[in-house]
PAZAPA-4460 file (N, C-alpha, C; in steps of 0.05 Angstrom, whole numbers, plus 32768, in hexadecimal, padded with zeros to 4 digits):
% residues 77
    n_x    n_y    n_z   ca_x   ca_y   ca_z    c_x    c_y    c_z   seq   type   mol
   83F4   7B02   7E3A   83F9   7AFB   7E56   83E2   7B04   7E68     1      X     A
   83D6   7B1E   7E64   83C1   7B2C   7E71   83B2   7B12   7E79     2      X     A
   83A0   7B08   7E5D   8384   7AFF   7E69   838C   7AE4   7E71     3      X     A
   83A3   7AD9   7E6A   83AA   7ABF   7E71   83B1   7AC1   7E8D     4      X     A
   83B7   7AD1   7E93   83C2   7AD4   7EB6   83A9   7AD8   7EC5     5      X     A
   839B   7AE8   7EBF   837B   7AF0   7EC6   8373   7AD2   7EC9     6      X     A
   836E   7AC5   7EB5   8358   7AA7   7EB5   8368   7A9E   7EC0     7      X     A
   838A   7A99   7ECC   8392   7A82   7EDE   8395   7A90   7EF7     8      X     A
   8390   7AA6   7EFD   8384   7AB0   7F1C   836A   7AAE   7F28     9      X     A
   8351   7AAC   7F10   833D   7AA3   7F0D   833B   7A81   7F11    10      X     A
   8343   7A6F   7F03   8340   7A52   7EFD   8350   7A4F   7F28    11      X     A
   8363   7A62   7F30   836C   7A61   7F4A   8358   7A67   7F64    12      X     A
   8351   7A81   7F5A   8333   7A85   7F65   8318   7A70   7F68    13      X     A
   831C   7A66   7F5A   8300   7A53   7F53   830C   7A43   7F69    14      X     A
   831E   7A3A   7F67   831F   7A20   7F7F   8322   7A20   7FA2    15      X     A
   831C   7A38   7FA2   8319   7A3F   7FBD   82FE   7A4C   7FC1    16      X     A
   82F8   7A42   7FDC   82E1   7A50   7FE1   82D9   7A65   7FFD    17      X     A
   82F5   7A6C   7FFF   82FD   7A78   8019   8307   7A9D   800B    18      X     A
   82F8   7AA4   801B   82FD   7AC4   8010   831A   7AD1   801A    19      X     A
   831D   7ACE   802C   8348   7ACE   803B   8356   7AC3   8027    20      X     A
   8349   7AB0   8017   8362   7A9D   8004   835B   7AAF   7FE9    21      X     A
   8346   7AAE   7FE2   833C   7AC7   7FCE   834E   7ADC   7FD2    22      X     A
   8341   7AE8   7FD9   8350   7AFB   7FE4   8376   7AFE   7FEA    23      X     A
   837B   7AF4   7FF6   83A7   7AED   7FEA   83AA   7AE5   7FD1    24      X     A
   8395   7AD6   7FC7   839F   7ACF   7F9F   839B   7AED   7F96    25      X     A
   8384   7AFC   7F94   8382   7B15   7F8D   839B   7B20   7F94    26      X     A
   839C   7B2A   7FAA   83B9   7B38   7FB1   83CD   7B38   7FA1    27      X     A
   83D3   7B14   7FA5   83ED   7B14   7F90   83E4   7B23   7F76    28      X     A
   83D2   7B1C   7F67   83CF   7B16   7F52   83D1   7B34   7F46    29      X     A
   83C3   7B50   7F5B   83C4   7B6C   7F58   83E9   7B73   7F55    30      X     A
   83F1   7B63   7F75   840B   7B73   7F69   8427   7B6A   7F58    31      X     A
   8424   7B4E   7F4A   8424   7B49   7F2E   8420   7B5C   7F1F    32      X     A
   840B   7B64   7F17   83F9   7B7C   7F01   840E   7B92   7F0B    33      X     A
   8411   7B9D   7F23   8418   7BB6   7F27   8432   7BB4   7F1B    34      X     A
   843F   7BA2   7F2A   845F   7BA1   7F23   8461   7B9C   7F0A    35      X     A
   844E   7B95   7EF5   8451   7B8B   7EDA   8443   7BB7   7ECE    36      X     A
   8448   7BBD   7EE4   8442   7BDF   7EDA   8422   7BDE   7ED5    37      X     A
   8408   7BD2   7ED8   83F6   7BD7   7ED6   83E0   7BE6   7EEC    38      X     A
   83D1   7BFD   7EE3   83C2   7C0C   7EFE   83A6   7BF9   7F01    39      X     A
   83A4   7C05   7F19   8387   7BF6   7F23   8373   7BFD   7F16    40      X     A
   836A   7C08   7F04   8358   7C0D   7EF1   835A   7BF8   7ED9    41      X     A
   8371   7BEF   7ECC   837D   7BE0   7EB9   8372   7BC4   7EC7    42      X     A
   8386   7BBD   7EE9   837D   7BA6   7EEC   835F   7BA1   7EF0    43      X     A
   8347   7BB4   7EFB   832F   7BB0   7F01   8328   7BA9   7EE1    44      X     A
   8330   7BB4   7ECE   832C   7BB1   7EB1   832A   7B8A   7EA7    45      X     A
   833C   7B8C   7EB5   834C   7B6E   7EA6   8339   7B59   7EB4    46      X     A
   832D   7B5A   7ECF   831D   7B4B   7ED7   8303   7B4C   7ED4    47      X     A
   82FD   7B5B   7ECB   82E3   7B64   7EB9   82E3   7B57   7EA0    48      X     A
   82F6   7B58   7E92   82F6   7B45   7E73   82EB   7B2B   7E73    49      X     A
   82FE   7B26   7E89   82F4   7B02   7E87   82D6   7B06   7E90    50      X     A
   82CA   7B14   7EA1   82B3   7B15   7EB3   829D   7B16   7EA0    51      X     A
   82A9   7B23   7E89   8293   7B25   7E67   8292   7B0A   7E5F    52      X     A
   82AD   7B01   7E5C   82AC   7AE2   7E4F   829F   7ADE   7E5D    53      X     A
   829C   7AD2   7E79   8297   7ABE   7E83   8272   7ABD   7E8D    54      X     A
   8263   7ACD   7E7B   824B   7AD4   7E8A   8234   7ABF   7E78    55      X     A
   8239   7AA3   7E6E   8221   7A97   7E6F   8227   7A7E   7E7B    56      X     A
   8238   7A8B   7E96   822F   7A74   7EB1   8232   7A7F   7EC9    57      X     A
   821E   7A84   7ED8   820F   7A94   7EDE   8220   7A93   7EFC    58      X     A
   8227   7A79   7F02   823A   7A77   7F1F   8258   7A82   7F16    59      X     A
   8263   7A8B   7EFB   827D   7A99   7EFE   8274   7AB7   7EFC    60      X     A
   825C   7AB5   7EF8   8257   7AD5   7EF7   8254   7AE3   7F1B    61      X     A
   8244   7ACF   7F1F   824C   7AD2   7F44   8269   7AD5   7F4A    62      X     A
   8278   7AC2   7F4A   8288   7AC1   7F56   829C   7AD6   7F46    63      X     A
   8294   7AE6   7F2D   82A6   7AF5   7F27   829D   7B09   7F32    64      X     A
   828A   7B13   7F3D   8280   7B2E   7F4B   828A   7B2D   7F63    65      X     A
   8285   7B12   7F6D   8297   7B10   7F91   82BB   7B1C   7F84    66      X     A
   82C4   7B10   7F70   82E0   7B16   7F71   82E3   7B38   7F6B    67      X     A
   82D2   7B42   7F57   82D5   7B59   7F52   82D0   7B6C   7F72    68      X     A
   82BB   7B5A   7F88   82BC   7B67   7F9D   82D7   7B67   7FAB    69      X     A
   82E5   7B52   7FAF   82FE   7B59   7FBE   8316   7B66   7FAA    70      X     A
   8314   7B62   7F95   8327   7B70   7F7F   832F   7B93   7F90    71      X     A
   8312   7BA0   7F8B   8304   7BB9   7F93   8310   7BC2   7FB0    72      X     A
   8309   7BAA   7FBE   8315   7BA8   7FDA   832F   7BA9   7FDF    73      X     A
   833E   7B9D   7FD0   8362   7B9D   7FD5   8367   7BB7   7FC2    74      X     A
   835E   7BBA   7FB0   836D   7BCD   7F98   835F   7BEA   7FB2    75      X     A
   8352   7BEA   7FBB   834D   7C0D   7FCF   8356   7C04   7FEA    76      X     A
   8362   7BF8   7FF1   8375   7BF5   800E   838F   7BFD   800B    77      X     A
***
């Protein structure tokens, strides 16, 4: 379930290009993880996985650093 939930919050991410909309999919998507009992170390974990897969195209590697930036940003608020 982990990485499959990860790539379809990702594949959700991709289709927006608005950081407010980013940003509320993240949200949900953190407190899912939480309520599914996972810490913010685990979930920064989990979005990092795919961030390995996904590194010989070079625009999800961007756009996985912008996500890991708001990830960072909601998980310390």
């Amino acid at each position: 379930m982990d990485n499959e939930f990860i790539l379809n919050v990702k594949s959700e991410l991709d289709k927006t290009s608005w950081n407010f909309e980013r940003k509320e999919i993240i949200k949900k998507a953190v407190k899912t993880l939480r309520d599914d009992g996972y810490k913010d170390t685990e979930i920064r974990e989990l979005f990092k996985i795919e961030a390995f897969k996904e590194q010989d195209n070079s625009q999800m590697i961007n756009n996985n650093a912008r996500y890991m930036e708001l990830l960072n940003e909601i998980l310390n608020s």
